[in-house]
Every structure is written in C-alpha cells, then in structure tokens.
TORKOL-4160 file (C-alpha; in steps of 0.2 Angstrom, whole numbers, padded with zeros to 4 digits, m for minus):
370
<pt num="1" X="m0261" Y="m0291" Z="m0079"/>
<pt num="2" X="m0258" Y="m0279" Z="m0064"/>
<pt num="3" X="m0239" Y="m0274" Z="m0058"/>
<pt num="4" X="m0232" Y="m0283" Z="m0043"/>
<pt num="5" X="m0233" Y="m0270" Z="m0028"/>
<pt num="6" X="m0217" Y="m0264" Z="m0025"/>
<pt num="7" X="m0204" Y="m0265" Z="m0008"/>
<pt num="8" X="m0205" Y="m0250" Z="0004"/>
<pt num="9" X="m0190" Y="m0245" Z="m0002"/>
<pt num="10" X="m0178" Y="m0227" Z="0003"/>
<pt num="11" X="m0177" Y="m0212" Z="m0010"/>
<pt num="12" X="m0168" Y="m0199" Z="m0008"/>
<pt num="13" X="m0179" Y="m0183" Z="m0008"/>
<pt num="14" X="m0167" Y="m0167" Z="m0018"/>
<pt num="15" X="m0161" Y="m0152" Z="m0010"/>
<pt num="16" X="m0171" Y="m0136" Z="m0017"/>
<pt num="17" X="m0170" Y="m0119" Z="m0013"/>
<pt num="18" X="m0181" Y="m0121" Z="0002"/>
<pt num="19" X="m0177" Y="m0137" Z="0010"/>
<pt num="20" X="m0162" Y="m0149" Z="0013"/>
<pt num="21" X="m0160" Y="m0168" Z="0006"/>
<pt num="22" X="m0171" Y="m0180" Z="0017"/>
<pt num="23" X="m0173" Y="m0197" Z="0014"/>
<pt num="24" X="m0191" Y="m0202" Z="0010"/>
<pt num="25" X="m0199" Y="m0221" Z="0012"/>
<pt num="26" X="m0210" Y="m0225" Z="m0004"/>
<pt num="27" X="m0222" Y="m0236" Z="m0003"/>
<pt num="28" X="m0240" Y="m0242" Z="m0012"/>
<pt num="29" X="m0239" Y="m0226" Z="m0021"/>
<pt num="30" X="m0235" Y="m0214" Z="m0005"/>
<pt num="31" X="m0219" Y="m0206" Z="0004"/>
<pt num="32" X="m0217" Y="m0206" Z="0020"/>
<pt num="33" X="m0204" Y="m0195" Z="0027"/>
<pt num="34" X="m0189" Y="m0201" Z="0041"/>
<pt num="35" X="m0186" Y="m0185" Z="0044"/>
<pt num="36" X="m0165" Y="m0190" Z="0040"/>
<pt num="37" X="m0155" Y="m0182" Z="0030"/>
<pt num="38" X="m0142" Y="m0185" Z="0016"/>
<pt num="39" X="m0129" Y="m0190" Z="0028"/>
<pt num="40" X="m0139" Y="m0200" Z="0042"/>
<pt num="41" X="m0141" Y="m0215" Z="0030"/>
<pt num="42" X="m0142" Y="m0228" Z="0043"/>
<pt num="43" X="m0155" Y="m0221" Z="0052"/>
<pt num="44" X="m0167" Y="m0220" Z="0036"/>
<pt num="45" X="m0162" Y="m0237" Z="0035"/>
<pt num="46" X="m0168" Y="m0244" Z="0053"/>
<pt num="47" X="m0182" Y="m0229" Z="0048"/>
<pt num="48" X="m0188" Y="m0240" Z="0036"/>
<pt num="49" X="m0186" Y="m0258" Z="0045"/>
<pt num="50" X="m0198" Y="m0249" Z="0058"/>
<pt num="51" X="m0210" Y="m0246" Z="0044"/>
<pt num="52" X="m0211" Y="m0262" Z="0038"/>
<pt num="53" X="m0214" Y="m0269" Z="0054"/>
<pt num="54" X="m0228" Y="m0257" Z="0058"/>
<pt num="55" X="m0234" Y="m0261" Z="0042"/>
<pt num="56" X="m0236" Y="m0281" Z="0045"/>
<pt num="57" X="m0239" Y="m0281" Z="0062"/>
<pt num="58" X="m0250" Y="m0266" Z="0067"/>
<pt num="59" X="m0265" Y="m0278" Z="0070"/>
<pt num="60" X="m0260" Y="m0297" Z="0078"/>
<pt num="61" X="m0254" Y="m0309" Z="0069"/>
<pt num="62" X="m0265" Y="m0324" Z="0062"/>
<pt num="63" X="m0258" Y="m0339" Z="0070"/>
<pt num="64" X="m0254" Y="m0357" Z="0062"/>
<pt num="65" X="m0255" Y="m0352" Z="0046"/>
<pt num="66" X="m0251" Y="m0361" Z="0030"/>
<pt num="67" X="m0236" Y="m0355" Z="0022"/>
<pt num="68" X="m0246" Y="m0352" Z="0007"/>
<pt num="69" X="m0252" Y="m0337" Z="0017"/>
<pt num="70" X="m0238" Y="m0329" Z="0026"/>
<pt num="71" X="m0230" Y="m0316" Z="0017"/>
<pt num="72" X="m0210" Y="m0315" Z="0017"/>
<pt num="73" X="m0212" Y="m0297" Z="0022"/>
<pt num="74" X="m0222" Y="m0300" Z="0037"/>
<pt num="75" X="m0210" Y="m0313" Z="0041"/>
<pt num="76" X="m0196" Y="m0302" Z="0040"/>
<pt num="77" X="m0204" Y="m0286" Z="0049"/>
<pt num="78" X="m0211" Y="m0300" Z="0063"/>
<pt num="79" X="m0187" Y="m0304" Z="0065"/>
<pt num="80" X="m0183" Y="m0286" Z="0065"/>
<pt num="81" X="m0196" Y="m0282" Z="0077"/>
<pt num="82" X="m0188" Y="m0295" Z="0090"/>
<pt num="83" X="m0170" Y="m0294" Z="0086"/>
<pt num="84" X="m0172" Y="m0274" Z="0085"/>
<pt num="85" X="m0164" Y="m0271" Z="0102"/>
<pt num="86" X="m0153" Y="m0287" Z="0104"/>
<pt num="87" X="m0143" Y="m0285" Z="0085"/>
<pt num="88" X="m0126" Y="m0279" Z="0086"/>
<pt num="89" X="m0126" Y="m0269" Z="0072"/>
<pt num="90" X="m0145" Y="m0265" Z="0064"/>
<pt num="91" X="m0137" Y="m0254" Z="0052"/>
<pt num="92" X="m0131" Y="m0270" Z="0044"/>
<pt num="93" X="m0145" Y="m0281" Z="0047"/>
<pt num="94" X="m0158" Y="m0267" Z="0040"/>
<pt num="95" X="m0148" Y="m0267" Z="0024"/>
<pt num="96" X="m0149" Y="m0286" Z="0023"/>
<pt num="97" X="m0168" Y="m0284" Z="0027"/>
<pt num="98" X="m0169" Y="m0273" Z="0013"/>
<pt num="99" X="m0162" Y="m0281" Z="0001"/>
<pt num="100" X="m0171" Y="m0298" Z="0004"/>
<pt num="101" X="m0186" Y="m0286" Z="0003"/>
<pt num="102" X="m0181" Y="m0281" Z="m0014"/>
<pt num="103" X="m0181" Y="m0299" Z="m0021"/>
<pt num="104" X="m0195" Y="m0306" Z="m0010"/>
<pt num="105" X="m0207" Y="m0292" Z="m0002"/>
<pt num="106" X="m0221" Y="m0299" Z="m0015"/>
<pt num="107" X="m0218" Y="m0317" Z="m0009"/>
<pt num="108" X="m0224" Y="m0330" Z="0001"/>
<pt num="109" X="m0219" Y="m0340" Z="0013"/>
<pt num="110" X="m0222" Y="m0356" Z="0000"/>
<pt num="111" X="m0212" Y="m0348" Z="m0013"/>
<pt num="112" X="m0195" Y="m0348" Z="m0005"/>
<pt num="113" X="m0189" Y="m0365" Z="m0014"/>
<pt num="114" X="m0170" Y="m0372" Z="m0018"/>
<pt num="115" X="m0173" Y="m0364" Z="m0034"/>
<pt num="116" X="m0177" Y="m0345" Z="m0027"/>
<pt num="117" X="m0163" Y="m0345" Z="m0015"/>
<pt num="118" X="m0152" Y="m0350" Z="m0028"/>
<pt num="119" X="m0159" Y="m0336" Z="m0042"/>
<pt num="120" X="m0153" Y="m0324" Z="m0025"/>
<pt num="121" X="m0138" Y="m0329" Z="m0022"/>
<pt num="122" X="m0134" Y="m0329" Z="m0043"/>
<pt num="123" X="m0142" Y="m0310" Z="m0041"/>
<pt num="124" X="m0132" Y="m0305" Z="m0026"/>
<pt num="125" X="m0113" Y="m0310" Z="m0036"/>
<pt num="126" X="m0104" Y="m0312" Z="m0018"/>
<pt num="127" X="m0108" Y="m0329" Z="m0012"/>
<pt num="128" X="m0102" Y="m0326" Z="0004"/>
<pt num="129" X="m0113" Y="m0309" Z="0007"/>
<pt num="130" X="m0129" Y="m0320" Z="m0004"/>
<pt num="131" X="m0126" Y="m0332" Z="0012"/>
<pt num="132" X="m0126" Y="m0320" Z="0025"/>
<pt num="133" X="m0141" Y="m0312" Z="0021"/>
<pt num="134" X="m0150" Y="m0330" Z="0020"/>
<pt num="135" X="m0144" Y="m0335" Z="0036"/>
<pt num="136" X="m0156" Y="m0318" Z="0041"/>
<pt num="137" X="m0169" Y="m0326" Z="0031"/>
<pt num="138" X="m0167" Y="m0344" Z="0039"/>
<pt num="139" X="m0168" Y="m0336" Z="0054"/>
<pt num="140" X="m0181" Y="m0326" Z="0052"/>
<pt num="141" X="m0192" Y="m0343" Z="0043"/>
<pt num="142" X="m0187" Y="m0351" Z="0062"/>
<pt num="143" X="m0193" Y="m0337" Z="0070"/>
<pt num="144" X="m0210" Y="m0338" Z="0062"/>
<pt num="145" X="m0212" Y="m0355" Z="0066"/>
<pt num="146" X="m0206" Y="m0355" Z="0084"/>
<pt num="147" X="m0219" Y="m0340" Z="0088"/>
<pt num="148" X="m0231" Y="m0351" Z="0078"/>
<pt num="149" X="m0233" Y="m0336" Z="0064"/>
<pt num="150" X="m0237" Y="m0352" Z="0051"/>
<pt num="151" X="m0237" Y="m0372" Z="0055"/>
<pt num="152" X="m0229" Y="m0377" Z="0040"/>
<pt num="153" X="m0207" Y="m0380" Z="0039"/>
<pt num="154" X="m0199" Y="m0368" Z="0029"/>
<pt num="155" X="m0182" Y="m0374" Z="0022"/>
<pt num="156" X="m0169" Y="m0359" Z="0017"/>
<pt num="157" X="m0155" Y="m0368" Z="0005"/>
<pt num="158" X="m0138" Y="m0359" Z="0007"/>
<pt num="159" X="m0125" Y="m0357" Z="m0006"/>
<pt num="160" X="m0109" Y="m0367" Z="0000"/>
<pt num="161" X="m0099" Y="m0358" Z="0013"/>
<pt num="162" X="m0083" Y="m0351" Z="0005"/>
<pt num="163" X="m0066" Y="m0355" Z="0012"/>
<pt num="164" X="m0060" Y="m0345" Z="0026"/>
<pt num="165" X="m0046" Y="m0332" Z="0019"/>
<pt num="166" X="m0030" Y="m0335" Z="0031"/>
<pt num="167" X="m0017" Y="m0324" Z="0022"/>
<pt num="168" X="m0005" Y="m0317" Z="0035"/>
<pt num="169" X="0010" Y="m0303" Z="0036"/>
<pt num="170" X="0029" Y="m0309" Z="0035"/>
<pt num="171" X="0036" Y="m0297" Z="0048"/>
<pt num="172" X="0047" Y="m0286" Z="0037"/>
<pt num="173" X="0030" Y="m0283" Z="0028"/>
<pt num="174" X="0021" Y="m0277" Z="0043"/>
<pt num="175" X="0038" Y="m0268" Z="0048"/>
<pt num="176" X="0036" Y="m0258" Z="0031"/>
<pt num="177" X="0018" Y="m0254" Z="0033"/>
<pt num="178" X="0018" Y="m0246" Z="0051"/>
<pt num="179" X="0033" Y="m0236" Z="0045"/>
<pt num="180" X="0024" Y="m0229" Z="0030"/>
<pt num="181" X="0009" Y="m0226" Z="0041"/>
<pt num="182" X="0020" Y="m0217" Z="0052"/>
<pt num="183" X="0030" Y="m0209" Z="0040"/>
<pt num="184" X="0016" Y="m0202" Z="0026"/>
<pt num="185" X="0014" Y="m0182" Z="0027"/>
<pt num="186" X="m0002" Y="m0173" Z="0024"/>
<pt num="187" X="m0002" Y="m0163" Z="0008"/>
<pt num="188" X="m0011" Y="m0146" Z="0007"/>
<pt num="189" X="m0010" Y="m0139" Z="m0013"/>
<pt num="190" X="0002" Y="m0149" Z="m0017"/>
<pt num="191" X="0016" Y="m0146" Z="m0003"/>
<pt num="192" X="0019" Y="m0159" Z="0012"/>
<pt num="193" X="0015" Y="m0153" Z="0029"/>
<pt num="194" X="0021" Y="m0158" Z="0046"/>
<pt num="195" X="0004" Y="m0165" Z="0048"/>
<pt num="196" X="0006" Y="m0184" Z="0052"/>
<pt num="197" X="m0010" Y="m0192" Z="0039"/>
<pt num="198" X="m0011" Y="m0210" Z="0044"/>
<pt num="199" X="m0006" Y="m0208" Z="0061"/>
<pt num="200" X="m0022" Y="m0218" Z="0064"/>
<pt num="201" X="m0018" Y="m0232" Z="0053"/>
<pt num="202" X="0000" Y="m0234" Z="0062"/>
<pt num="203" X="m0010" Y="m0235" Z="0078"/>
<pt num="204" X="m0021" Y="m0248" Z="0074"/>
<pt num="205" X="m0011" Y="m0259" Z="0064"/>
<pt num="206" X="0000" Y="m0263" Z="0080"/>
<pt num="207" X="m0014" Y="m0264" Z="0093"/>
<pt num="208" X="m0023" Y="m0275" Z="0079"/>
<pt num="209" X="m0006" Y="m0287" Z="0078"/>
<pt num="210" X="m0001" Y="m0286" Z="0095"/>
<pt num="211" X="m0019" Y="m0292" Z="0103"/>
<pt num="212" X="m0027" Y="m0300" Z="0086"/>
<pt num="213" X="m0044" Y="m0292" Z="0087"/>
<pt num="214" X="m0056" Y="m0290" Z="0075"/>
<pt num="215" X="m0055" Y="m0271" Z="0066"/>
<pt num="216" X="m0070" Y="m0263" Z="0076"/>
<pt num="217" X="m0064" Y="m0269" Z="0094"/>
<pt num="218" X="m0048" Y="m0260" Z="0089"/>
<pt num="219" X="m0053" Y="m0243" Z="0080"/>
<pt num="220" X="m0070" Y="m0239" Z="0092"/>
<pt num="221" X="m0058" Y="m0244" Z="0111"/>
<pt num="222" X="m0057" Y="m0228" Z="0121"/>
<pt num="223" X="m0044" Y="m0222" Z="0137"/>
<pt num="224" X="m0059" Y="m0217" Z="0146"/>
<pt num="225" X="m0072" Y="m0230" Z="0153"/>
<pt num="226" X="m0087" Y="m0226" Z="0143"/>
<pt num="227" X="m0104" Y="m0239" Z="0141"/>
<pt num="228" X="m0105" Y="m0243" Z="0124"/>
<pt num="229" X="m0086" Y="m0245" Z="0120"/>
<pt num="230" X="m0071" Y="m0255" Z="0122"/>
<pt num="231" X="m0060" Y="m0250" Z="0136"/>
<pt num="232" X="m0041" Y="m0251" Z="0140"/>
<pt num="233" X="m0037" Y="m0251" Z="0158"/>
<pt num="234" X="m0019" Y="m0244" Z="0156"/>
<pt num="235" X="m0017" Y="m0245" Z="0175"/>
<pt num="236" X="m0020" Y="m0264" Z="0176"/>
<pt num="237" X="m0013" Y="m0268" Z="0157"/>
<pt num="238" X="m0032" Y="m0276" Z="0154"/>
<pt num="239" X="m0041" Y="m0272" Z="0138"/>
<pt num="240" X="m0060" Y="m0275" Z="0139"/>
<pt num="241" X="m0065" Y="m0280" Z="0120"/>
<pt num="242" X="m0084" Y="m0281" Z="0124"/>
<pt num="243" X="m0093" Y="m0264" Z="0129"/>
<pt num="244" X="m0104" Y="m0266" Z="0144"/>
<pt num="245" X="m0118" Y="m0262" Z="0133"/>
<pt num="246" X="m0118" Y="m0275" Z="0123"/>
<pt num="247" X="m0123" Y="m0292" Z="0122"/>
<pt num="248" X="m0108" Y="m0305" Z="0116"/>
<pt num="249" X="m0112" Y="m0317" Z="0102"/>
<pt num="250" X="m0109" Y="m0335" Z="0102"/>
<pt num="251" X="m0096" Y="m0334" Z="0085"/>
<pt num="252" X="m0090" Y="m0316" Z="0089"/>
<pt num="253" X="m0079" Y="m0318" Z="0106"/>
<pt num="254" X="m0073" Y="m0305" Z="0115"/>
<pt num="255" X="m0065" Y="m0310" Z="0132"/>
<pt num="256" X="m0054" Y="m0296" Z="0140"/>
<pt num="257" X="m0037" Y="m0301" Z="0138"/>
<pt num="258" X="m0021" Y="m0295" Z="0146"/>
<pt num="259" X="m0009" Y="m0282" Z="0136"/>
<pt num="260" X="0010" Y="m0286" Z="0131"/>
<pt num="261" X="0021" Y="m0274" Z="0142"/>
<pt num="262" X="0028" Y="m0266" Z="0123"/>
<pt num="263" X="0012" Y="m0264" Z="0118"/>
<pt num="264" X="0007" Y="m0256" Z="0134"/>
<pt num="265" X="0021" Y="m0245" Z="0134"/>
<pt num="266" X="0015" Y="m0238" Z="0118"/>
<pt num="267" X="m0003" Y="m0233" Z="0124"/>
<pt num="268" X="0003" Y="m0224" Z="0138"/>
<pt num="269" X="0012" Y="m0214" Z="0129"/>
<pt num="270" X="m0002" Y="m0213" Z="0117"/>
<pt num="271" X="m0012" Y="m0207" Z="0133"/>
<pt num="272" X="0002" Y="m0196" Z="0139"/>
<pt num="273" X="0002" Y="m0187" Z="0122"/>
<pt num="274" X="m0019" Y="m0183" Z="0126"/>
<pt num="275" X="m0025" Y="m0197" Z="0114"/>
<pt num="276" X="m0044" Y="m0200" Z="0125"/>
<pt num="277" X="m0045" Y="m0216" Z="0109"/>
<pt num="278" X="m0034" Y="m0229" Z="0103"/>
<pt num="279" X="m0033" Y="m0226" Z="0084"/>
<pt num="280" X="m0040" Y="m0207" Z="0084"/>
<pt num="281" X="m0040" Y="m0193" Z="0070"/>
<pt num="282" X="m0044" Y="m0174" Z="0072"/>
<pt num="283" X="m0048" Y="m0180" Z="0090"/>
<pt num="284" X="m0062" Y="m0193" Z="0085"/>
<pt num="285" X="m0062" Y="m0213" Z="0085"/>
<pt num="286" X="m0062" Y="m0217" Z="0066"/>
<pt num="287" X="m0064" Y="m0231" Z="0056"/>
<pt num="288" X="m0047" Y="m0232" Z="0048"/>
<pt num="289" X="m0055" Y="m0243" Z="0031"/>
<pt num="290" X="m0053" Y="m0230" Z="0018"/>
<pt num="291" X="m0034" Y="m0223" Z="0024"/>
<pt num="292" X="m0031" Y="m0243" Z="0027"/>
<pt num="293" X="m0034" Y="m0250" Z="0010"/>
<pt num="294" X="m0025" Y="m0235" Z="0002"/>
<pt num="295" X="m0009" Y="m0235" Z="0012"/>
<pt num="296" X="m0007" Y="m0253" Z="0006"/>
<pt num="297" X="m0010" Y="m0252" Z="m0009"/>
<pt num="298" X="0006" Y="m0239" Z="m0009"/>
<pt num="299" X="0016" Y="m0251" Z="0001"/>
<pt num="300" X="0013" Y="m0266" Z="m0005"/>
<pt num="301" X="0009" Y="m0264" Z="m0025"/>
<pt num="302" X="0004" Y="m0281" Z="m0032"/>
<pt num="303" X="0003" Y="m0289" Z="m0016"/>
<pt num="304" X="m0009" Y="m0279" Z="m0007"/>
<pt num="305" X="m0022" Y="m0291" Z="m0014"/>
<pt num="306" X="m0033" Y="m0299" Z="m0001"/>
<pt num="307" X="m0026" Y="m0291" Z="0011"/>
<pt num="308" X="m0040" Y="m0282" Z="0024"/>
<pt num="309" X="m0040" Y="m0276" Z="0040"/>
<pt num="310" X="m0046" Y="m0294" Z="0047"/>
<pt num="311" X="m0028" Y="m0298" Z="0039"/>
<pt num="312" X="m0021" Y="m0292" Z="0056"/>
<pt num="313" X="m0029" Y="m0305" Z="0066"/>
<pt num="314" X="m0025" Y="m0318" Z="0054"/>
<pt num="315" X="m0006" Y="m0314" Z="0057"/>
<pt num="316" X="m0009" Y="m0312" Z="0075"/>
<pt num="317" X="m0013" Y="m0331" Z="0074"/>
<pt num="318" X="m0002" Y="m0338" Z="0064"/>
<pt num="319" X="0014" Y="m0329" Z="0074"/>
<pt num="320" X="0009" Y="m0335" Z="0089"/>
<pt num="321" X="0007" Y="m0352" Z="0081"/>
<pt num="322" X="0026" Y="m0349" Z="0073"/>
<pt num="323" X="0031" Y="m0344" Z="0092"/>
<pt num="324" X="0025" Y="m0360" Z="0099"/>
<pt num="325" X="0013" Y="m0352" Z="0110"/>
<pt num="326" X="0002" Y="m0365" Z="0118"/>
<pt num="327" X="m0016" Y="m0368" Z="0111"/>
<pt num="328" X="m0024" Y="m0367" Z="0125"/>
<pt num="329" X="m0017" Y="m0350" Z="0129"/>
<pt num="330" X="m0017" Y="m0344" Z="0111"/>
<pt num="331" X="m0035" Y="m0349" Z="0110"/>
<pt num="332" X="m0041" Y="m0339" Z="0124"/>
<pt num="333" X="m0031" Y="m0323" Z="0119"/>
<pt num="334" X="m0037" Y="m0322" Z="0100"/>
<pt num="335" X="m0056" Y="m0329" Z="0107"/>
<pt num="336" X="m0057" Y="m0343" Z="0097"/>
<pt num="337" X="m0062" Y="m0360" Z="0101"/>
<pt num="338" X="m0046" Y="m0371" Z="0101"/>
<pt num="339" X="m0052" Y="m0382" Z="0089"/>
<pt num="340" X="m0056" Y="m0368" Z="0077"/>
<pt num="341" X="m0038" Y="m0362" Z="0080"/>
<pt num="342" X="m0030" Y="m0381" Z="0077"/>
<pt num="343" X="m0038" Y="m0383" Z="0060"/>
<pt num="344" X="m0034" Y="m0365" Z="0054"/>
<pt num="345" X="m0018" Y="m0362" Z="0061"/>
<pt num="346" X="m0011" Y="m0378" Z="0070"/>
<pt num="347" X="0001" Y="m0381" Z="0056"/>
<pt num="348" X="0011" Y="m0367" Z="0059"/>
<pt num="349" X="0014" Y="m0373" Z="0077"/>
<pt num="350" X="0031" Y="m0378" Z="0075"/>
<pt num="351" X="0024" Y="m0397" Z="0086"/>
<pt num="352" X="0015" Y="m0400" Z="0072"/>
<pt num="353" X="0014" Y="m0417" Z="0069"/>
<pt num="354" X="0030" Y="m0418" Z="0074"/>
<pt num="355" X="0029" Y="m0435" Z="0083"/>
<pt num="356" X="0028" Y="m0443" Z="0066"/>
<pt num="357" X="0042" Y="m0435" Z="0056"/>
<pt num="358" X="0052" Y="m0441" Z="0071"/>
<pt num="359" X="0044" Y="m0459" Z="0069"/>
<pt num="360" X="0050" Y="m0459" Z="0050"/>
<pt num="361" X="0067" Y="m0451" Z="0055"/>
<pt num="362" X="0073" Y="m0461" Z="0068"/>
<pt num="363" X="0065" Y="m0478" Z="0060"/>
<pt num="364" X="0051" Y="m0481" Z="0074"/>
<pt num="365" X="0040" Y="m0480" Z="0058"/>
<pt num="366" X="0037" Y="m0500" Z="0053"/>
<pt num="367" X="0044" Y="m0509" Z="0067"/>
<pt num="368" X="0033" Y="m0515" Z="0080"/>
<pt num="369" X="0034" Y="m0510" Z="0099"/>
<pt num="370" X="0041" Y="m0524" Z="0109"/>
C-alpha cells in the first residue's frame, strides 16, 4: 500500500558556509524556495498559503461537485484565496490553514464527520484554539458551497465553546504592577543601569486600564497619523482604535472613543518627552507579551495565574461597572454590545438587581399591590 502524499508543509533550509537560512516549501517530493529567511517566518507562512492556492486552483474549478470529490486542500486554498486581502491578520490564519492541512490536506470533503473533528480537536489539546481553527474550516466548507465549489452540505462539529475568562485587577494590584514596571532597572553584567527596562510595560498597562482595549490597539497606536495604525489625536483627546486601513470586524469593535483628562495628561507628556508611539522601546512600537508575562510573574508570584494582557480589559469593565457608569455609556466605550456587557459584568454594577433586595428588605416581597 502506497504512503498518503504529504501537506506542503515549511522547512527550514540550514545556513552553510555560502548561503543564509531560508525557509523552503516541500511538497510531492520537491522544494520550492520563499526566498525568506530565518527570521521572516510569517512571510514563509503566507508563502506557503500562496502555494497551495496556486496549486488547487491554477486551472478552474469543477463546479457542483459531490463532496466525495472535493478535496479539503482545494477547499481551503479556494478561503485563503478570497479572504487573503480582507483578513486582519493572515499570519494567524495561515498558521491555522496549515495546521488543518497537516491533519486533512489528504482528505475529502466527505471525510470531515463528527468523529474527525473530534479526533482534531483531541489532537490540538487547547479546545479553545481546536475551535478556532474549525470556525476557519466551517467557513471555508460555506465558502465552497456558496461559490458552488461542491452541491452537497458540509457540517463542521465544534468542540463546546469554553467559558469566557473574567478575572480582573484589585486596584492596589494594578498600583503595584505599574510601579514595578516603572521602577525595574536594566541590568548589564550583573550591575543595574539607569536604563528604565519595562518602561513599555508601564505605558501600556495604563493606556490598556484607562480605555479597556484590546492588547494590539494599545502596543501598535502611534502620536503621528499613519494608515495602517491606531492614532491618538492628543489635540482633540480622541483615540482612533481602527487604522484607516483596515476593515472592522463584526465581534472585534473598535469605535474611536474620547480620552480621560489623567490619562491624556500622561500622553502628552509621553509626546513631549519625544515618544512618536504609545508603548515604545529603543524607539520602536513593541509588543509588550514577553516583558508582560515576566513582570507579573515577579509581582504577583502565585497569583499571576491567568492573568494576560486581555486581563486589562477585563478590569477596565468590571471598574466601570463598580463605578456605576451607565451601560449604555460603558458599552460604547469598551465596544461591546450592551448585552454582552450585562451578562459579563452587569453584577458588578452596584443596581444590580437591586429593586429586589429592596422588595425583600422593606417587606413589599409577598404582599399584593393594592
């Protein structure tokens, strides 16, 4: 019995005397070079998600097909093909292409049962990052059928979708991390410097907590109006969360909001001090994950667990729902539906339910209304 083909799938190519690293796409037997090297990952990756497009759909496709006959491959190359320049992020969804690749790229169409999605999702481990890359496959399957690729229904089953994590920041424990990310020292062979190391950190925990925006609106903003990223208008106190470039998603809001005066304030003097980026280091916009993670594991020990950068919003929310900021107002800051931000953080609100603890308290509670 013959070997399955394998996935086009990355290698890295090793440095020699005469050449650099370069990542190479193998496939059937042959390599084909993406002319990136070691440190250009992501574009290897949406290298490769150009390969296995042209690869599919280099001739045109046979319509109404039975699913029998529909690759999973060609289905996939057919969704990145269409969703290549409207993705916010293709590094992400290339790595999600690939691994559905890995596990399906010598599949059909008809193959893709309850049972297969379920071996996935036990293969992936994460549930929550096994459903996200079969919400790309479901869409991908709908895809097919709405450009009438194949005329049969394809059905992707998703593993359960995991409980929302909500965990939030007292305010002494915010106060103690932005003072250790202000605080912590560069150390050069074993000496501290004068060099402030998680500057960034401090910078973005406050402009995180003070607007409740997601991690990248916060770390990629800029001083200076540029296309592709978020802008803070310090004249009119407005920050613009969505680039011009780029198209807003339905769950991922991004409505320009206006600045609290403190944290305004701050900014300027951020701006004032030469800063062209919000949370900046060695004169760059940097994601501040790795520096993040590590100054709260310092701080907080034991109960740095679960806490993430998205953690920033969480508190956001739930201190404006302790403030008794209304919801309609709150919604609209944090862009979140209403309802989403009832039935996440509505008990914090200190009105909540509170007509009925006052029923029971003052005896209304069992006696009918004349």
């Amino acid at each position: 019995m013959s070997r399955a083909r394998k996935p086009a799938r990355l290698w890295l190519r090793p440095s020699s005397k005469d050449r650099e690293a370069v990542w190479i796409i193998l496939d059937g037997g042959k390599q084909f070079s993406t002319g990136c090297g070691e440190s250009h990952r992501g574009e290897a990756e949406r290298a490769l998600s150009d390969h296995i497009a042209k690869r599919f759909l280099e001739k045109p496709l046979e319509r109404h097909r039975a699913a029998a006959d529909v690759s999973v491959a060609e289905v996939i190359a057919h969704y990145l093909m269409v969703k290549e320049h409207t993705t916010r992020n293709p590094k992400d969804m290339a790595a999600r292409a690939k691994r559905l690749l890995a596990f399906w790229g010598d599949k059909t169409l008809d193959d893709i049962t309850t049972r297969t999605c379920g071996e996935y999702a036990r293969q992936r481990g994460y549930q929550s990052a096994a459903r996200r890359d079969l919400e790309d496959l479901r869409a991908a399957c709908r895809l097919a059928i709405a450009d009438n690729v194949t005329r049969h229904a394809v059905t992707v089953t998703l593993p359960p979708k995991p409980r929302g994590r909500t965990k939030y920041l007292e305010r002494n424990t915010m106060a103690r991390l932005i003072w250790a990310a202000y605080r912590k020292r560069e150390v050069q062979r074993g000496v501290p410097t004068k060099k402030k190391a998680t500057l960034h950190v401090a910078r973005f925990l406050i402009v995180a907590l003070y607007t409740g925006s997601r991690s990248s609106r916060v770390w990629q903003a800029s001083f200076v109006q540029e296309p592709d990223r978020p802008f803070i208008d310090l004249e009119q106190g407005v920050f613009y969360r969505l680039p011009e470039t780029e198209q807003e998603a339905h769950n991922k809001k991004a409505p320009p909001i206006r600045l609290p005066e403190r944290l305004l304030a701050h900014m300027r003097r951020w701006r004032r001090m030469g800063s062209r980026y919000v949370v900046e280091y060695q004169g760059r916009p940097a994601d501040p994950k790795r520096a993040f993670r590590n100054l709260v594991n310092d701080v907080l020990g034991e109960d740095a667990e679960g806490v993430v950068r998205h953690t920033m919003r969480h508190t956001a929310a739930t201190w404006l729902m302790q403030g008794g900021v209304d919801t309609w107002q709150a919604s609209g800051y944090l862009g979140m539906t209403r309802e989403t931000l009832e039935k996440t953080y509505g008990h914090h609100h200190p009105d909540y339910q509170g007509e009925v603890g006052s029923a029971f308290t003052t005896g209304k509670a069992g006696r009918a209304r004349e």
